[in-house]
mmCIF file of the N, C-alpha and C atoms, coordinates in Angstrom:
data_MODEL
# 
_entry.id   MODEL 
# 
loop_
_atom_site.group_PDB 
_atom_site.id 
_atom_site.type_symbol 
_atom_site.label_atom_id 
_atom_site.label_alt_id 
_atom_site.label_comp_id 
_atom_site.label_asym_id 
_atom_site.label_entity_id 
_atom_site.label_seq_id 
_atom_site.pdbx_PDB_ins_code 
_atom_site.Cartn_x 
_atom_site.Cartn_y 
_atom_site.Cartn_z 
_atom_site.occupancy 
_atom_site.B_iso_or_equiv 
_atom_site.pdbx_formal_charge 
_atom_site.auth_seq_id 
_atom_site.auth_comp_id 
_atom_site.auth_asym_id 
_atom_site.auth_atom_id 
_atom_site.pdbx_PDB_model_num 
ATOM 1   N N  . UNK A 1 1  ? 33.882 100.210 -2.878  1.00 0.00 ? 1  UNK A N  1 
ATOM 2   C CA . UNK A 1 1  ? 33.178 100.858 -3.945  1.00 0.00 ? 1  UNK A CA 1 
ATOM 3   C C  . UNK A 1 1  ? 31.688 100.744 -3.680  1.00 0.00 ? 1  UNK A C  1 
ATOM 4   N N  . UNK A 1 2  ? 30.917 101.663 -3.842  1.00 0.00 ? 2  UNK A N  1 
ATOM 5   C CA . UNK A 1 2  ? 29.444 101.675 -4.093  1.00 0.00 ? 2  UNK A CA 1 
ATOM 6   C C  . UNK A 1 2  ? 29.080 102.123 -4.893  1.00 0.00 ? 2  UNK A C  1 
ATOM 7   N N  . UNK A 1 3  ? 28.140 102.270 -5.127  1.00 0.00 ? 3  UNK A N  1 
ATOM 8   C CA . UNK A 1 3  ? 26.961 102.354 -6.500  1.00 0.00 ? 3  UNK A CA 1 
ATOM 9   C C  . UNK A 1 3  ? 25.544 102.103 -6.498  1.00 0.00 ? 3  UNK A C  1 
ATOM 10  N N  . UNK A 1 4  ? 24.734 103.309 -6.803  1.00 0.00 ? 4  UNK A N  1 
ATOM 11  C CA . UNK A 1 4  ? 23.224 103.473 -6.153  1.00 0.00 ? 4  UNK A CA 1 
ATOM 12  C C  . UNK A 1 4  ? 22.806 102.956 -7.732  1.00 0.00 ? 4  UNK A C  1 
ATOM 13  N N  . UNK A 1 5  ? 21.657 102.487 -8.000  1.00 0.00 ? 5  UNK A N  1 
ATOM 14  C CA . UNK A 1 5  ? 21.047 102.001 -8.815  1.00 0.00 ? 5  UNK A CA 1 
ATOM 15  C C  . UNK A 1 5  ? 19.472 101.709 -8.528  1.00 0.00 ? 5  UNK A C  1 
ATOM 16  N N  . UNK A 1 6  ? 18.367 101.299 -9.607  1.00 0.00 ? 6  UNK A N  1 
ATOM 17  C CA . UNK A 1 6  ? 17.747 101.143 -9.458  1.00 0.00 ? 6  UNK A CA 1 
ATOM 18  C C  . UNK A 1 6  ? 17.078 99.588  -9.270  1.00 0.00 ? 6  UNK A C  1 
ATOM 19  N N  . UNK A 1 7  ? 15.898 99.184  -8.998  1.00 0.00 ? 7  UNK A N  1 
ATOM 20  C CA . UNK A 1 7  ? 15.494 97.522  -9.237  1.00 0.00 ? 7  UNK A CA 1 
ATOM 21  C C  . UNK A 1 7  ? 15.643 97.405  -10.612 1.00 0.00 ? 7  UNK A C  1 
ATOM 22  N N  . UNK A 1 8  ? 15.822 96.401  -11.148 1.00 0.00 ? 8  UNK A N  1 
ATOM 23  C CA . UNK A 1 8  ? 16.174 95.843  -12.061 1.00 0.00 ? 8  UNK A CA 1 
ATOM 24  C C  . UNK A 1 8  ? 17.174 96.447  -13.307 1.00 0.00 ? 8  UNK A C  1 
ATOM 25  N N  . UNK A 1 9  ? 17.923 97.346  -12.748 1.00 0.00 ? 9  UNK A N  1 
ATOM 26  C CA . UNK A 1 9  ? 19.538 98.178  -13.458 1.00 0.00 ? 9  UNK A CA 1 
ATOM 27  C C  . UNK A 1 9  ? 20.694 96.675  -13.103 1.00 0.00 ? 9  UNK A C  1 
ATOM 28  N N  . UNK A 1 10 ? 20.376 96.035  -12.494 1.00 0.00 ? 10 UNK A N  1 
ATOM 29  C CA . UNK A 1 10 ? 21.804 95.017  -12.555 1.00 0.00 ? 10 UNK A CA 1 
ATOM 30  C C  . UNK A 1 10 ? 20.675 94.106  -12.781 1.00 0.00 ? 10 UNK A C  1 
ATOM 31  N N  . UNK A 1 11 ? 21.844 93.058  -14.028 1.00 0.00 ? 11 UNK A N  1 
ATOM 32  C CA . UNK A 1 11 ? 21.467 91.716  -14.144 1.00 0.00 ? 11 UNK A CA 1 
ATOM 33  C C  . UNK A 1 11 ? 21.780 90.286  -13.555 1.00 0.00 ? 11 UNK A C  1 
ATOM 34  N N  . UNK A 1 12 ? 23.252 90.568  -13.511 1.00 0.00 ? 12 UNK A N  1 
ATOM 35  C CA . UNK A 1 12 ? 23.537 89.905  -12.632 1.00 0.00 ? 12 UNK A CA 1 
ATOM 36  C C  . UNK A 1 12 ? 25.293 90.252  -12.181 1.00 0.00 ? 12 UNK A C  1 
ATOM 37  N N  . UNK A 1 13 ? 25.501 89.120  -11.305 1.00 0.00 ? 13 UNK A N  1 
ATOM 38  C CA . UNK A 1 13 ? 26.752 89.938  -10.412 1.00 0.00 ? 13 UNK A CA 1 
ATOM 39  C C  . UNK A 1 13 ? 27.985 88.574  -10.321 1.00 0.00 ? 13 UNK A C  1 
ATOM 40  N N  . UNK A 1 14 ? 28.788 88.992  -11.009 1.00 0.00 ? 14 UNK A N  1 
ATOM 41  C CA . UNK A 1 14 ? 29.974 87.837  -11.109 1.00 0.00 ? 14 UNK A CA 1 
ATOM 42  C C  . UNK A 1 14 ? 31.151 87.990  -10.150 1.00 0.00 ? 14 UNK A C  1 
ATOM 43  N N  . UNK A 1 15 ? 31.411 87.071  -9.702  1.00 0.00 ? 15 UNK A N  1 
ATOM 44  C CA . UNK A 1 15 ? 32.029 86.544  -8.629  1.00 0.00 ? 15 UNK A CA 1 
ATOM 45  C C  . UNK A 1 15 ? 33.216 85.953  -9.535  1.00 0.00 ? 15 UNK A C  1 
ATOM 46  N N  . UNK A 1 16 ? 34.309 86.998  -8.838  1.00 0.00 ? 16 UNK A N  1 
ATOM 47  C CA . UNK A 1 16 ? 35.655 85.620  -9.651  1.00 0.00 ? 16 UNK A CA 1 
ATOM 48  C C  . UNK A 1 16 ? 36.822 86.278  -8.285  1.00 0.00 ? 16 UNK A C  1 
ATOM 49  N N  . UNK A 1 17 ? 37.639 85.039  -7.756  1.00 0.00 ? 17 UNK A N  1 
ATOM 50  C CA . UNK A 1 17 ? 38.470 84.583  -6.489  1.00 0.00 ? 17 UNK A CA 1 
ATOM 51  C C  . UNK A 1 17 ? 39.878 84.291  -7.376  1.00 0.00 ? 17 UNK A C  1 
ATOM 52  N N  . UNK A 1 18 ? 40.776 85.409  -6.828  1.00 0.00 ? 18 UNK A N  1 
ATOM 53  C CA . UNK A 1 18 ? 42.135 84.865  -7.839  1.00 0.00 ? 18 UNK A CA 1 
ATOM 54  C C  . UNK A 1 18 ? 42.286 84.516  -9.221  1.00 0.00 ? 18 UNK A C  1 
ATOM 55  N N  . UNK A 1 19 ? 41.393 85.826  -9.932  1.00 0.00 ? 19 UNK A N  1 
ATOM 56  C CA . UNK A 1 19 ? 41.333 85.328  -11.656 1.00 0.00 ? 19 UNK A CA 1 
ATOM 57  C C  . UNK A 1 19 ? 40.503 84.259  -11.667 1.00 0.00 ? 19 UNK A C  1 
ATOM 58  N N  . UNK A 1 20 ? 39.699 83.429  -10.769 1.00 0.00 ? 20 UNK A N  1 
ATOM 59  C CA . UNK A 1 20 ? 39.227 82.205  -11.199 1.00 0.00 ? 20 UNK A CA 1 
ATOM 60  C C  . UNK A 1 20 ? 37.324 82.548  -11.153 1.00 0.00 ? 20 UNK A C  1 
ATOM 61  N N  . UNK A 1 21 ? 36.473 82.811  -12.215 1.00 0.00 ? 21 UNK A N  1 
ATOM 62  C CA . UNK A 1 21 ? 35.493 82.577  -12.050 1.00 0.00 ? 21 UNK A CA 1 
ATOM 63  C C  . UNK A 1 21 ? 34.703 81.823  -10.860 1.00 0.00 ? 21 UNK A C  1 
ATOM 64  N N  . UNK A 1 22 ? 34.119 81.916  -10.068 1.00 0.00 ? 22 UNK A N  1 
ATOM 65  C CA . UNK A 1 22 ? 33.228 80.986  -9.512  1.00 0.00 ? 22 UNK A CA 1 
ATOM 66  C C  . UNK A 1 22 ? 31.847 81.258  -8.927  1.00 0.00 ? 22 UNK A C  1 
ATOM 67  N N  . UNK A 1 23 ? 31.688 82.058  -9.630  1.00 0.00 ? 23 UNK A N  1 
ATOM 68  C CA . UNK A 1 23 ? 29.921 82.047  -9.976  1.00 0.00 ? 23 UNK A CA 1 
ATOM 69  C C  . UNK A 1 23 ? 28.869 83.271  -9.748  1.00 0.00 ? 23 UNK A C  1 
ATOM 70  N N  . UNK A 1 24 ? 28.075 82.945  -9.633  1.00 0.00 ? 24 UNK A N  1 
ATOM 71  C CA . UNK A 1 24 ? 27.187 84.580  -9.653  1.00 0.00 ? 24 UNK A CA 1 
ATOM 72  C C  . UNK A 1 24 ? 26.514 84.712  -8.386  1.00 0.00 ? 24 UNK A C  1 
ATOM 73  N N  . UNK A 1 25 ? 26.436 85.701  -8.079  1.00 0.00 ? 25 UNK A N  1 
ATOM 74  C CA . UNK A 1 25 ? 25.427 86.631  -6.747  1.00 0.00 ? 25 UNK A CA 1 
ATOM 75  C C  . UNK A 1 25 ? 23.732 86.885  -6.781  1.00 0.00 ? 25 UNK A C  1 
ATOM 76  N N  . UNK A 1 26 ? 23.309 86.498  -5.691  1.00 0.00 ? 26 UNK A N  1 
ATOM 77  C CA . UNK A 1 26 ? 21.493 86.727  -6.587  1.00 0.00 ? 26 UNK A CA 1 
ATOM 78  C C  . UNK A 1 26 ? 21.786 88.533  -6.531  1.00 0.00 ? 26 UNK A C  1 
ATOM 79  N N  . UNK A 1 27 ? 20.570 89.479  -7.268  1.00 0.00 ? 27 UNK A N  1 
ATOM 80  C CA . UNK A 1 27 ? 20.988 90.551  -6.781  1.00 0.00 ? 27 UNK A CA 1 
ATOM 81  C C  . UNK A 1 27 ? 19.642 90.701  -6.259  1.00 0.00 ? 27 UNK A C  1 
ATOM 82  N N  . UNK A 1 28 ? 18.709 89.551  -5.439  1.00 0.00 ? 28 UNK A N  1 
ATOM 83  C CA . UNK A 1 28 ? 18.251 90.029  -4.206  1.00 0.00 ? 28 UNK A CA 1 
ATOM 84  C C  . UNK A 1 28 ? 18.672 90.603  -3.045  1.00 0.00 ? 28 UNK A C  1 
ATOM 85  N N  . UNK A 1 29 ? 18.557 91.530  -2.183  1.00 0.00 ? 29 UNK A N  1 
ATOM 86  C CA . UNK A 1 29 ? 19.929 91.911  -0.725  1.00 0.00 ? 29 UNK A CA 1 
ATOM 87  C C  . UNK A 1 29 ? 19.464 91.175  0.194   1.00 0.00 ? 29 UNK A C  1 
ATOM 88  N N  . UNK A 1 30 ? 18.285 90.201  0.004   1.00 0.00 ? 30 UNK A N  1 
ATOM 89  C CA . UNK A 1 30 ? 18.028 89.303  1.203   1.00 0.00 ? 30 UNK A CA 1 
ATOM 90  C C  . UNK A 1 30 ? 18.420 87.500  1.023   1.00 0.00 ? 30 UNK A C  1 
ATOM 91  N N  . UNK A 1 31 ? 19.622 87.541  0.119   1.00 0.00 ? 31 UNK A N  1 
ATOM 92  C CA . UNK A 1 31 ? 19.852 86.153  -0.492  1.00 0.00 ? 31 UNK A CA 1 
ATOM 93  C C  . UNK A 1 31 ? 21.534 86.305  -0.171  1.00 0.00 ? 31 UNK A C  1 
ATOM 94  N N  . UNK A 1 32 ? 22.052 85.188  0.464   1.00 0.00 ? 32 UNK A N  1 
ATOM 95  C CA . UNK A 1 32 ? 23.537 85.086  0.602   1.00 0.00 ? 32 UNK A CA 1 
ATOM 96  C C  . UNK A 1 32 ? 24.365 83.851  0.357   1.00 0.00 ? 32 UNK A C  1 
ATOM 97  N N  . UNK A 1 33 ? 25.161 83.615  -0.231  1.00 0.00 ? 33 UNK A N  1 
ATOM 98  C CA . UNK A 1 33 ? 26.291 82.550  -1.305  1.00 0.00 ? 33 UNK A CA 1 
ATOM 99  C C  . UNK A 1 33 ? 27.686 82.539  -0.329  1.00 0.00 ? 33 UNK A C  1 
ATOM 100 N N  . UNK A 1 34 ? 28.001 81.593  -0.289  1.00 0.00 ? 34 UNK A N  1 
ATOM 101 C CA . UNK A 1 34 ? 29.721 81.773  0.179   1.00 0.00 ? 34 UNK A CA 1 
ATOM 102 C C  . UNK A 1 34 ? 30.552 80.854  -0.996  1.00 0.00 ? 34 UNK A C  1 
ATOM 103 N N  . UNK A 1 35 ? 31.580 81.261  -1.105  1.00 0.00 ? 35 UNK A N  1 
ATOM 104 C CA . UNK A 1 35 ? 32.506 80.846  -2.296  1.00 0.00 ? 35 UNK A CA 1 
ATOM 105 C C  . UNK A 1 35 ? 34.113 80.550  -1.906  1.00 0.00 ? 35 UNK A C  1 
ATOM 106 N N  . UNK A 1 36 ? 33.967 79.447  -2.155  1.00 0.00 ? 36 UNK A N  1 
ATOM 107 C CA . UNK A 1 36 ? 35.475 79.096  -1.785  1.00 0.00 ? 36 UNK A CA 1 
ATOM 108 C C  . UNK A 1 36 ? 36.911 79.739  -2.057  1.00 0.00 ? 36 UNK A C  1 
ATOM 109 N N  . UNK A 1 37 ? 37.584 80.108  -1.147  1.00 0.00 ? 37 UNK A N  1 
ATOM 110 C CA . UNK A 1 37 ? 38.962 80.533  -1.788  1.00 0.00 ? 37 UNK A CA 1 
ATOM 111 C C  . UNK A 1 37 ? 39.939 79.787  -1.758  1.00 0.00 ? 37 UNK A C  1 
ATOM 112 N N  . UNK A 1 38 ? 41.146 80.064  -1.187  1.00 0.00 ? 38 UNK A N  1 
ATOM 113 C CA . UNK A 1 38 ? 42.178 79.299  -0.776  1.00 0.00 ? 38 UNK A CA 1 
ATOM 114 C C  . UNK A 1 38 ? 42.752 79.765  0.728   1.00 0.00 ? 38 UNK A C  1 
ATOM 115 N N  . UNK A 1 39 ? 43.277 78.864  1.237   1.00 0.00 ? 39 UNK A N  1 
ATOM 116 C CA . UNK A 1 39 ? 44.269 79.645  2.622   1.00 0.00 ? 39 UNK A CA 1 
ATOM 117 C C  . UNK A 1 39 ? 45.146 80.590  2.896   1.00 0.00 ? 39 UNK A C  1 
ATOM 118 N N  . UNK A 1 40 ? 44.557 81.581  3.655   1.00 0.00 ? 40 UNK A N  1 
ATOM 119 C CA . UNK A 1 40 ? 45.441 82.620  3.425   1.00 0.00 ? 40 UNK A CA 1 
ATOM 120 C C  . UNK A 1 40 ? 44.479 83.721  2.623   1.00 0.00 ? 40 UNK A C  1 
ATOM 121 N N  . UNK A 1 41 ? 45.271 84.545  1.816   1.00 0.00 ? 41 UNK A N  1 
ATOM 122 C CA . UNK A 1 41 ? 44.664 85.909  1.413   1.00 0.00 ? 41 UNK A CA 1 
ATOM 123 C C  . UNK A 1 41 ? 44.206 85.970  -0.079  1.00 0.00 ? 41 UNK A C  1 
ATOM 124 N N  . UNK A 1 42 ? 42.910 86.197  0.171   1.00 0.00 ? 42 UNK A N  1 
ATOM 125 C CA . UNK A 1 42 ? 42.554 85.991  -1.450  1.00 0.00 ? 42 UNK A CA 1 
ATOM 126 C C  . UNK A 1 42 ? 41.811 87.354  -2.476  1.00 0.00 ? 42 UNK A C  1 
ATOM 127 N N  . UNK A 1 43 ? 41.944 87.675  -3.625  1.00 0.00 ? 43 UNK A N  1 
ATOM 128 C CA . UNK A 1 43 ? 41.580 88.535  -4.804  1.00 0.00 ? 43 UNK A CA 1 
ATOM 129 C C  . UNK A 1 43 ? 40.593 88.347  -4.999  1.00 0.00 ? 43 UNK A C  1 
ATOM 130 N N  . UNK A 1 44 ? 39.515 89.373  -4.325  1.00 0.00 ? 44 UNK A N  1 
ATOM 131 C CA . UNK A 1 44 ? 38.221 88.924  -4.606  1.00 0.00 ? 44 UNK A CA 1 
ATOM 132 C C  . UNK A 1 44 ? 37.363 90.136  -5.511  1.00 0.00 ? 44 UNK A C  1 
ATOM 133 N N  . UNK A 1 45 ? 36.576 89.941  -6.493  1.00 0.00 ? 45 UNK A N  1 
ATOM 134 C CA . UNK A 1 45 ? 36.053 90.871  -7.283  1.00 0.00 ? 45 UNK A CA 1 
ATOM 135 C C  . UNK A 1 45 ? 35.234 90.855  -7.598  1.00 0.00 ? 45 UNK A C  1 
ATOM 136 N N  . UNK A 1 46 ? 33.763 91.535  -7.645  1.00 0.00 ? 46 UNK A N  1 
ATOM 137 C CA . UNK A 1 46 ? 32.425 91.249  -8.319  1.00 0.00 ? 46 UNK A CA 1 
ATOM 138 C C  . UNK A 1 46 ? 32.100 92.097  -8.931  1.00 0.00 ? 46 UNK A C  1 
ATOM 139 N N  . UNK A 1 47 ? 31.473 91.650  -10.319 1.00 0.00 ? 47 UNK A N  1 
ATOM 140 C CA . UNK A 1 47 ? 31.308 92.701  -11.651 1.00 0.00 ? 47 UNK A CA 1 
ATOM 141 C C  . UNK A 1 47 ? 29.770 92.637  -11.533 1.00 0.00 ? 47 UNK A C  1 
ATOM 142 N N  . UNK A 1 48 ? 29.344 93.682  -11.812 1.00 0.00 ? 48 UNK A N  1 
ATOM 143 C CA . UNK A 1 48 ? 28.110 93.630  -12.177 1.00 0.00 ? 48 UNK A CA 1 
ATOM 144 C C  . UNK A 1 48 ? 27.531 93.882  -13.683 1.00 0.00 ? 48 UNK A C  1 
ATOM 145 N N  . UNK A 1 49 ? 26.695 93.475  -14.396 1.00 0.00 ? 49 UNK A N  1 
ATOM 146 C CA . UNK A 1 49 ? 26.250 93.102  -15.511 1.00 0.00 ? 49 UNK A CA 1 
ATOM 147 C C  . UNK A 1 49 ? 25.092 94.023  -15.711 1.00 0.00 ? 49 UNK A C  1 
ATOM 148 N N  . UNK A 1 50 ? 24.941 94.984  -16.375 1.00 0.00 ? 50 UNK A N  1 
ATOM 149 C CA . UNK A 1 50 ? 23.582 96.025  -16.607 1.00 0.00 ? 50 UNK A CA 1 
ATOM 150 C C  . UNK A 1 50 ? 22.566 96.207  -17.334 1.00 0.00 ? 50 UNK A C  1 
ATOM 151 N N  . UNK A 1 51 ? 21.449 95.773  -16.962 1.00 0.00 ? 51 UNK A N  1 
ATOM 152 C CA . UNK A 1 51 ? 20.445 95.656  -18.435 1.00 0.00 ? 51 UNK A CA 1 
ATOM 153 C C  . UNK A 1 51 ? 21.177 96.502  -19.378 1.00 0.00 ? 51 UNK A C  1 
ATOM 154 N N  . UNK A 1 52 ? 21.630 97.520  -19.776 1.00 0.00 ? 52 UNK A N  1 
ATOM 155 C CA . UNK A 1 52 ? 21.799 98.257  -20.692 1.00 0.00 ? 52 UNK A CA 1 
ATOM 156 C C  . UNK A 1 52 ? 23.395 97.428  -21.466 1.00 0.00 ? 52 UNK A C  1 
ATOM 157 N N  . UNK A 1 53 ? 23.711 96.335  -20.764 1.00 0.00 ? 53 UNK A N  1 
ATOM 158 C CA . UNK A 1 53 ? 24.690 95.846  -21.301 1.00 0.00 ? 53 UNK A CA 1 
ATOM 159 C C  . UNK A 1 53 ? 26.872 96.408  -20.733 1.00 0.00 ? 53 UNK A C  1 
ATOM 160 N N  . UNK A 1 54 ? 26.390 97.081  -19.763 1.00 0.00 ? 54 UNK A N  1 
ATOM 161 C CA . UNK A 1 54 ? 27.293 97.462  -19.819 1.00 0.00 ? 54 UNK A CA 1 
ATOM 162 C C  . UNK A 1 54 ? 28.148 96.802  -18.285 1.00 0.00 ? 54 UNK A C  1 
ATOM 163 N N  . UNK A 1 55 ? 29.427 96.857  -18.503 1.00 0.00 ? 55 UNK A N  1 
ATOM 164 C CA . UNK A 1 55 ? 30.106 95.753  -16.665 1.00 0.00 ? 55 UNK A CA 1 
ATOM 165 C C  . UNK A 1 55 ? 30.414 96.679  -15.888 1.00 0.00 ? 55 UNK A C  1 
ATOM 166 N N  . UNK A 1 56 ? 30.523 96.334  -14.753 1.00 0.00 ? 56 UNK A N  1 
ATOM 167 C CA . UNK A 1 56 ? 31.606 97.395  -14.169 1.00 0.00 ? 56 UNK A CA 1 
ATOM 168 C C  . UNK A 1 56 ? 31.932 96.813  -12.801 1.00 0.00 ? 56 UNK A C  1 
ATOM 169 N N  . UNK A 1 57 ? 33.042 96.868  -12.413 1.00 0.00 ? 57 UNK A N  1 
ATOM 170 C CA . UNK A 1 57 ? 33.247 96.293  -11.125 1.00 0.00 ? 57 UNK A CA 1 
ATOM 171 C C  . UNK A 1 57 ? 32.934 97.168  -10.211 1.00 0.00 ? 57 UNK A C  1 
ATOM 172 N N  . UNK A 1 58 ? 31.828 96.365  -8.814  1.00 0.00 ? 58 UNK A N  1 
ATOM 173 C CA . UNK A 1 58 ? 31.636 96.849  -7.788  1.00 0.00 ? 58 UNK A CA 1 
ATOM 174 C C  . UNK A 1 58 ? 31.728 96.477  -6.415  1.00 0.00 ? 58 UNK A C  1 
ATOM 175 N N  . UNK A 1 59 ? 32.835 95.761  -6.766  1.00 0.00 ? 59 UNK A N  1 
ATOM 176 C CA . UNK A 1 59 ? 33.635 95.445  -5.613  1.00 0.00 ? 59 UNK A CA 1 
ATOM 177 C C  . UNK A 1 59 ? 34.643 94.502  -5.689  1.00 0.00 ? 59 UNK A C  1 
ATOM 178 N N  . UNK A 1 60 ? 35.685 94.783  -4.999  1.00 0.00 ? 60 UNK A N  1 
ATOM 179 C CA . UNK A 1 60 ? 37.486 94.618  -5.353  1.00 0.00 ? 60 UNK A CA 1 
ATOM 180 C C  . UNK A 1 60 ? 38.132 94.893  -4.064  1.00 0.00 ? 60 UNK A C  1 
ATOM 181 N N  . UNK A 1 61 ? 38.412 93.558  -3.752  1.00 0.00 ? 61 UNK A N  1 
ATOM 182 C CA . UNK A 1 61 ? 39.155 93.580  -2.550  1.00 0.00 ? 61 UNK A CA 1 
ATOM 183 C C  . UNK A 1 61 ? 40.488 92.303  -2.734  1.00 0.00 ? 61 UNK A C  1 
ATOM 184 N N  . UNK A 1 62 ? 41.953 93.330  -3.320  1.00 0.00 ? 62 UNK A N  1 
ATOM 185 C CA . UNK A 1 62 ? 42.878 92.763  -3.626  1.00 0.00 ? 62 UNK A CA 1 
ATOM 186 C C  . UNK A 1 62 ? 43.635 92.190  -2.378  1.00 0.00 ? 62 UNK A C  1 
ATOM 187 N N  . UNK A 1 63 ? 44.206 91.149  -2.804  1.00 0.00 ? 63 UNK A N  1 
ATOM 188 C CA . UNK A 1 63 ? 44.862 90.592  -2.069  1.00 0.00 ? 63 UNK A CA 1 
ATOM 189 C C  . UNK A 1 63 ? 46.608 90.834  -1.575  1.00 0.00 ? 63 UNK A C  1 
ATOM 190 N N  . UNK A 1 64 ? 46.880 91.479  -0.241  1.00 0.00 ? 64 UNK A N  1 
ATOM 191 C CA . UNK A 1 64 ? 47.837 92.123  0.110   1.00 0.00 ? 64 UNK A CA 1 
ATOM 192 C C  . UNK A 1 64 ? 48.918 91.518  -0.079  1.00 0.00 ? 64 UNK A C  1 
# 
């Protein structure tokens, strides 16, 4: 999935691994996080949060 936007249109960017929350994304593109999963194949999803209040997932990579 992509999605063009402007600077400061996302607030922030949630990170959740198998239904499990684990934490947020800077939404600098020059800042990088790694997040633990489990072994093997994991459900990974990041929502993004919009000044205007609104979510939407922008990126979803289910686990086969």
């Amino acid at each position: 999935m992509t999605s063009t936007c402007t600077a400061g249109d996302i607030t922030e960017l949630k990170v959740s691994i198998n239904d499990a929350q684990k934490g947020t994304l800077s939404t600098n593109p020059d800042v990088s996080r790694t997040f633990a999963g489990t072994s093997g194949t994991n459900n990974v999803i990041v929502v993004a949060k919009y000044a205007n209040g609104a979510e939407s997932v922008v990126f979803q990579n289910p686990a086969l």
